[in-house]
Backbone as CSV, one residue per row, in Angstrom:
resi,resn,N_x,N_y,N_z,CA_x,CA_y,CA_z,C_x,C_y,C_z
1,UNK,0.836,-1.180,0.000,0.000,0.000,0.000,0.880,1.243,0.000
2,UNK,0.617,2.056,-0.793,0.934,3.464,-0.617,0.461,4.284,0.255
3,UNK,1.993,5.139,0.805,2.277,5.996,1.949,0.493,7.482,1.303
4,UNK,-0.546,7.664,2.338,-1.475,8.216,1.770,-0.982,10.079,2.395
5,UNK,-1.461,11.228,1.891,-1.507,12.463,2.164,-1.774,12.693,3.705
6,UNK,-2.555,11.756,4.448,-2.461,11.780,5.431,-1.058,11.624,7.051
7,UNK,-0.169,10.910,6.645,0.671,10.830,7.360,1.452,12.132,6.843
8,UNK,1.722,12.648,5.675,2.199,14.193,5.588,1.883,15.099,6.193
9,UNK,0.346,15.424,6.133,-0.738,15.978,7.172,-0.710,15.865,8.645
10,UNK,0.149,14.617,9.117,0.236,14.536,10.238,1.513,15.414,10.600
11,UNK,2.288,14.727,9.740,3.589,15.476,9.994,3.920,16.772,10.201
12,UNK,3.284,17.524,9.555,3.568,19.065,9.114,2.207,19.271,10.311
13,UNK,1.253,18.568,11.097,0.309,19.258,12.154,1.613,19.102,13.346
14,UNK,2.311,18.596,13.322,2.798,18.038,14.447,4.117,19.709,14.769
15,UNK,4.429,19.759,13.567,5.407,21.324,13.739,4.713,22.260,13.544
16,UNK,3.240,22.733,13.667,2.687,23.426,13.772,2.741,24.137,15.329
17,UNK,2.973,23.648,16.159,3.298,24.257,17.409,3.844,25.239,17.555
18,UNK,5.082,25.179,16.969,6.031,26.834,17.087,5.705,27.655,16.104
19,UNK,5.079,27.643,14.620,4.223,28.722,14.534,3.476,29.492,15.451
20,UNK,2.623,29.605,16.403,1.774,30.484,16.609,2.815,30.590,18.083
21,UNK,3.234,30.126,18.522,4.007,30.509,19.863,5.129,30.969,19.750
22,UNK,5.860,30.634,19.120,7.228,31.955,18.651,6.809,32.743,17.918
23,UNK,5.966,32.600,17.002,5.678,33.858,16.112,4.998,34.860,17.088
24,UNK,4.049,34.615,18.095,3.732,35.494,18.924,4.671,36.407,19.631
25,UNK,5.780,35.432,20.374,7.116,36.002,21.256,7.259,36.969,20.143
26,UNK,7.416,36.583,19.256,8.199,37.836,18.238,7.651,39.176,18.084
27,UNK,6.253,38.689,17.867,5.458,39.950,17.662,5.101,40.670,19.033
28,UNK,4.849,40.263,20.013,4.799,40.667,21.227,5.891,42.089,21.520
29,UNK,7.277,41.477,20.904,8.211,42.315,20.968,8.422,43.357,20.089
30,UNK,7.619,43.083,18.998,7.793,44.002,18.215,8.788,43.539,16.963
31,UNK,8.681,42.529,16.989,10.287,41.889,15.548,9.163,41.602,14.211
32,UNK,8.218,42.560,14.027,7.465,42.024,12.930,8.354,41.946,11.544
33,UNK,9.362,42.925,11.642,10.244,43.134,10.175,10.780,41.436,10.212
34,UNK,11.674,41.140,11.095,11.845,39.701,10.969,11.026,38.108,10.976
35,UNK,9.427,38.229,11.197,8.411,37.291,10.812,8.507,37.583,9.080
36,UNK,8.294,39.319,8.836,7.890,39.376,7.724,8.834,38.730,6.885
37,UNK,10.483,38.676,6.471,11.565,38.056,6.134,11.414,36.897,6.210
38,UNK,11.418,35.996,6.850,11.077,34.422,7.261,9.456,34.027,6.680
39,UNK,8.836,34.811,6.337,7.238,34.385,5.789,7.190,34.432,4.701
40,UNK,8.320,35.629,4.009,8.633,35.945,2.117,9.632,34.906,2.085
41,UNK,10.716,34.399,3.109,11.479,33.153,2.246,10.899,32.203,2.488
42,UNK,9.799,31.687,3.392,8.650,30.571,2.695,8.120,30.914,1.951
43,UNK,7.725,31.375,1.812,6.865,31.914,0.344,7.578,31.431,-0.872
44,UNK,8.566,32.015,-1.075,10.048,32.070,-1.821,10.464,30.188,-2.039
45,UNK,10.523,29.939,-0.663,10.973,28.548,-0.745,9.982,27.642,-1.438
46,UNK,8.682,27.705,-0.951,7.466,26.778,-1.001,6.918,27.241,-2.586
47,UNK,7.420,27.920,-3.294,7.116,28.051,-4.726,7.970,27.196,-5.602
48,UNK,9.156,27.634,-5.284,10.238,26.612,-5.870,10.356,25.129,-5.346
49,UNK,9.961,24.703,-4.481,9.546,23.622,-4.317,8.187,22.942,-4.622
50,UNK,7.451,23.992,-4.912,6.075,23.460,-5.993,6.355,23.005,-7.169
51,UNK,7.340,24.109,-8.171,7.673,23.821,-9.362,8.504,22.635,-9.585
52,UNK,9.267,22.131,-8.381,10.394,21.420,-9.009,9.013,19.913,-8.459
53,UNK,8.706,19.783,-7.164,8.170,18.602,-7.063,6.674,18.019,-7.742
54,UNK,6.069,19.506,-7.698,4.670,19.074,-8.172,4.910,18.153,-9.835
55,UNK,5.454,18.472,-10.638,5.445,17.881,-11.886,6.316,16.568,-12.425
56,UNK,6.926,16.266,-10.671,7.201,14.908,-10.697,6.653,14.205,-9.812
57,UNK,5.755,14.863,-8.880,4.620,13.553,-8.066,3.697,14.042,-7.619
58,UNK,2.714,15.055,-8.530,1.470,15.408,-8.490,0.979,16.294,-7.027
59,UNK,0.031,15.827,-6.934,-0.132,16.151,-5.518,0.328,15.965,-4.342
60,UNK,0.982,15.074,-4.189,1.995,14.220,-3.000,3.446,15.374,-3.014
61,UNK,3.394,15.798,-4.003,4.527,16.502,-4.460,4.315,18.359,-3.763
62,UNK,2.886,18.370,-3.898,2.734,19.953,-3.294,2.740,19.509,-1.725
63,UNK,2.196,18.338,-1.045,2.161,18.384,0.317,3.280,18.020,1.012
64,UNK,4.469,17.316,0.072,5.837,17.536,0.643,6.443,18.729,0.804
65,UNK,5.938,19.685,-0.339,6.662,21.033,-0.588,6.213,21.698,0.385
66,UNK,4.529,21.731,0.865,4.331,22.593,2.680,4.640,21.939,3.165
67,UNK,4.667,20.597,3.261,5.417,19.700,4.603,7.306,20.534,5.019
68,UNK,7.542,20.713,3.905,9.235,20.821,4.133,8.997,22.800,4.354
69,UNK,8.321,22.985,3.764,8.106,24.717,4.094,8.004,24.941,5.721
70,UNK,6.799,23.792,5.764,6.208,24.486,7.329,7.274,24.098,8.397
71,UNK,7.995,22.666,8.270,9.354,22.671,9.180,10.241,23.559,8.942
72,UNK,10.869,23.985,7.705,11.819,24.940,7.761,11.143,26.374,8.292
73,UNK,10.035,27.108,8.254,9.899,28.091,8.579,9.434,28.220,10.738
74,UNK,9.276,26.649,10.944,9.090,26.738,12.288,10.308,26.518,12.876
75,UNK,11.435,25.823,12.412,12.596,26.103,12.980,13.608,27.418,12.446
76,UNK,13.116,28.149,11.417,13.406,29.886,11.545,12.988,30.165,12.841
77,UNK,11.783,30.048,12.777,11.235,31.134,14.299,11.851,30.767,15.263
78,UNK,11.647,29.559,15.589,12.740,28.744,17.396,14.054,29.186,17.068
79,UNK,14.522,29.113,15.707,16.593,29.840,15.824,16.306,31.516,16.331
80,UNK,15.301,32.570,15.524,15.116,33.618,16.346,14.979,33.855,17.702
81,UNK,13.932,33.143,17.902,13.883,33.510,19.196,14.330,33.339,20.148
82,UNK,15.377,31.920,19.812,16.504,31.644,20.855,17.863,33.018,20.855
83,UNK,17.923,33.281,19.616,18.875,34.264,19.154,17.934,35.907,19.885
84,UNK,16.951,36.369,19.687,16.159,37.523,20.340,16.146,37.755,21.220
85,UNK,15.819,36.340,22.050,15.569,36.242,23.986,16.867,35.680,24.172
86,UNK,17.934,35.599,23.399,19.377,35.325,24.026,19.361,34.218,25.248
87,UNK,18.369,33.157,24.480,18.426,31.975,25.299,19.300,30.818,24.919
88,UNK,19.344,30.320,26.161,20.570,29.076,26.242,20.164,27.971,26.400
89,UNK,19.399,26.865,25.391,19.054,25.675,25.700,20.236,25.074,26.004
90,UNK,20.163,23.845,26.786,21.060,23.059,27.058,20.790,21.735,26.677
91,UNK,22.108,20.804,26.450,22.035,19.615,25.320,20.632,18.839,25.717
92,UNK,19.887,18.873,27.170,19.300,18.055,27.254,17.900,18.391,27.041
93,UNK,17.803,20.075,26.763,16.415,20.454,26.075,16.794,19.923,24.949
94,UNK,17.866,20.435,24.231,17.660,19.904,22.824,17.274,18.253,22.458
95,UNK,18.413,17.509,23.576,17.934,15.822,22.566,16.413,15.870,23.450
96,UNK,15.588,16.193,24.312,14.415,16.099,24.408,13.634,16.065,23.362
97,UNK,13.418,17.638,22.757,12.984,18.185,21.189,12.993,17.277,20.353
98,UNK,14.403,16.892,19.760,14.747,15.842,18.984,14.560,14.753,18.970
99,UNK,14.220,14.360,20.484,13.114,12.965,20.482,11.764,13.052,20.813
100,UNK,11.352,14.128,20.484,9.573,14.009,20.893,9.580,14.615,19.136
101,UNK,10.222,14.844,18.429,9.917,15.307,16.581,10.126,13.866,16.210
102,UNK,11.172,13.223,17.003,11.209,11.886,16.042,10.480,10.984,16.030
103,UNK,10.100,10.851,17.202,8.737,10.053,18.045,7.537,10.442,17.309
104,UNK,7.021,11.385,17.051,5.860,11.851,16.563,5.695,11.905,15.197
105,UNK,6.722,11.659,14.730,7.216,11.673,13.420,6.908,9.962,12.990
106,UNK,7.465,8.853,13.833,7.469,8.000,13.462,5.993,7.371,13.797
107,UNK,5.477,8.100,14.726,3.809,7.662,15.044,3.288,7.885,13.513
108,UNK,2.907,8.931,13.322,2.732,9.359,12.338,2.466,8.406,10.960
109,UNK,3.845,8.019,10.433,4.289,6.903,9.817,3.567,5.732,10.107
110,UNK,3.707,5.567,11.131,2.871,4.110,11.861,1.249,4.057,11.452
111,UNK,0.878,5.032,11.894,-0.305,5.294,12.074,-1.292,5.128,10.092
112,UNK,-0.234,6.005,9.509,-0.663,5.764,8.202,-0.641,4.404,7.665
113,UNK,0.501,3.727,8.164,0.189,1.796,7.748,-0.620,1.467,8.333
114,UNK,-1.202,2.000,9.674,-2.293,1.090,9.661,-3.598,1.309,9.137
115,UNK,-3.695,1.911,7.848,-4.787,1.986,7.130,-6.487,2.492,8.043
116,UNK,-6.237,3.248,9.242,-7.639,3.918,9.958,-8.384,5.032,9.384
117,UNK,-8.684,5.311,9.755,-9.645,6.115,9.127,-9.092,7.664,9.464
118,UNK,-9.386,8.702,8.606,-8.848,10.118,9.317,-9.150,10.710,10.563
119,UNK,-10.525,10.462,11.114,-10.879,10.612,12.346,-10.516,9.941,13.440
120,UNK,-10.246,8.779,13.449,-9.669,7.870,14.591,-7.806,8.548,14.350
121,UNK,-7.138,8.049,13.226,-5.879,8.232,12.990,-6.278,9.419,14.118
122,UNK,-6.400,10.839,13.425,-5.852,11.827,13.745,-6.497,11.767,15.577
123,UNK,-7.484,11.606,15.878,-7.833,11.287,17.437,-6.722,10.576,17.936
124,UNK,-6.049,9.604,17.086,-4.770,8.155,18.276,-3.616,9.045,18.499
125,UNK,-3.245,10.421,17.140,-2.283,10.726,16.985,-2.190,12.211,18.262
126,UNK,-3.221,12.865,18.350,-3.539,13.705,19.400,-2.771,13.292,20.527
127,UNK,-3.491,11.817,20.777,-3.665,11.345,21.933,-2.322,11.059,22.167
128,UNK,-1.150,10.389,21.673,0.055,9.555,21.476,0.683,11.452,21.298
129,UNK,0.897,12.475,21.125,1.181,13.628,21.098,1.294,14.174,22.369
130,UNK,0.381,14.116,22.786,0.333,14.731,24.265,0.774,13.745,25.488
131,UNK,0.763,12.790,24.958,1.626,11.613,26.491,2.730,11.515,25.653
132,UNK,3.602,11.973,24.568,4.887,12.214,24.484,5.402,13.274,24.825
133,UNK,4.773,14.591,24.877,4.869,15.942,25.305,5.180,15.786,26.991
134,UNK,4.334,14.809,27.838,4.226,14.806,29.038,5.283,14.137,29.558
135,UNK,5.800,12.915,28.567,6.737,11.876,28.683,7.877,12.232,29.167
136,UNK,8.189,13.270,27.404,10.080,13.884,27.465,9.909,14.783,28.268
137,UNK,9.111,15.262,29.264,9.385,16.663,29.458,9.349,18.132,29.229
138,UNK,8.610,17.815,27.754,8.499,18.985,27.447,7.374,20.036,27.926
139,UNK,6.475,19.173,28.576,5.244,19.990,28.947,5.284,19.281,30.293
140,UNK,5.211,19.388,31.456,4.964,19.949,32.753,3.757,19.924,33.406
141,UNK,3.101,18.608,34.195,1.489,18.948,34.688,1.701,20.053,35.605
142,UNK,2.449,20.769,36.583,2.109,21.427,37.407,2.263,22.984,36.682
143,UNK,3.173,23.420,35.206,3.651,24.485,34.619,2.260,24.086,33.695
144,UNK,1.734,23.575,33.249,0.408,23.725,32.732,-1.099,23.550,33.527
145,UNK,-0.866,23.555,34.764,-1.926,24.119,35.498,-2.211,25.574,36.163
146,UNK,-0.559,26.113,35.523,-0.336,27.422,36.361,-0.931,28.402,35.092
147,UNK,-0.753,27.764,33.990,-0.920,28.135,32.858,-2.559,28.371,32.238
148,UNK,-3.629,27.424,32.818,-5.057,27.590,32.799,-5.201,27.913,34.256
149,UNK,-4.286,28.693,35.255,-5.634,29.025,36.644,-5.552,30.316,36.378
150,UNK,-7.036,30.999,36.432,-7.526,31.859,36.236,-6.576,33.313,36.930
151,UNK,-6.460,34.519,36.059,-5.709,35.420,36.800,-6.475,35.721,37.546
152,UNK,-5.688,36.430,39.196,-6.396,37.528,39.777,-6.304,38.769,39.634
153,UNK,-7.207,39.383,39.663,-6.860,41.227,38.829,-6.961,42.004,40.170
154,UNK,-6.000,43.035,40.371,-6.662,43.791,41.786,-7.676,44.338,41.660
């Protein structure tokens, strides 16, 4: 069986995360000139990668070309903003990262052999997302409860 549009779809939902949360940090601060730069070389990128792939594998060929757009332009934003907020991950944030992309990456994969349906797939893949998030570390039950309790205003 052939690999279907769906495990691409998964892929490219899965780096959707640091879009809207670094791009915010950025704008928050005011770095709109540098979103705008990083949004014209996707743009830039994801055209030339239309032309060259679409007319050698159709449609599979445009959803690799946003698949590879939307990772390269979400790891623009995380190199900014590590570079903006002059932050210092350390090796063990990073191989964290690098194993909750690979992990989710290979669900993903998995998930498309097993031939389910888009609604279940994408429900198992949610689900298998967020107990890897909780797993490596990257998300925090007690830093995400601080995160939904309601402010107090004086």
């Amino acid at each position: 069986m052939e690999p279907s549009c769906p495990s691409h779809c998964s892929c490219a939902a899965s780096q959707q995360w640091a879009l809207p949360i670094f791009g915010t940090l950025l704008t928050a601060r005011g770095d709109l000139r540098l979103l705008n730069w990083m949004a014209f070389g996707g743009m830039v990128l994801n055209v030339l990668l239309n032309l060259y792939l679409i007319p050698r594998h159709g449609a599979p060929g445009a959803a690799m070309a946003s698949l590879i757009t939307q990772v390269l332009t979400a790891a623009v934003q995380v190199f900014m903003v590590v570079r903006v907020f002059n932050m210092k991950p350390g090796a063990g944030q990073l191989l964290k990262g690098a194993a909750y992309l690979l992990s989710i990456s290979g669900i993903a994969w998995l998930l498309d052999r097993l031939a389910l349906g888009t609604v279940p797939m994408l429900a198992l893949y949610a689900g298998c997302v967020c107990i890897l998030a909780f797993a490596t570390g990257l998300v925090r039950l007690p830093q995400l409860h601080s995160l939904l309790r309601p402010v107090e205003r004086p």
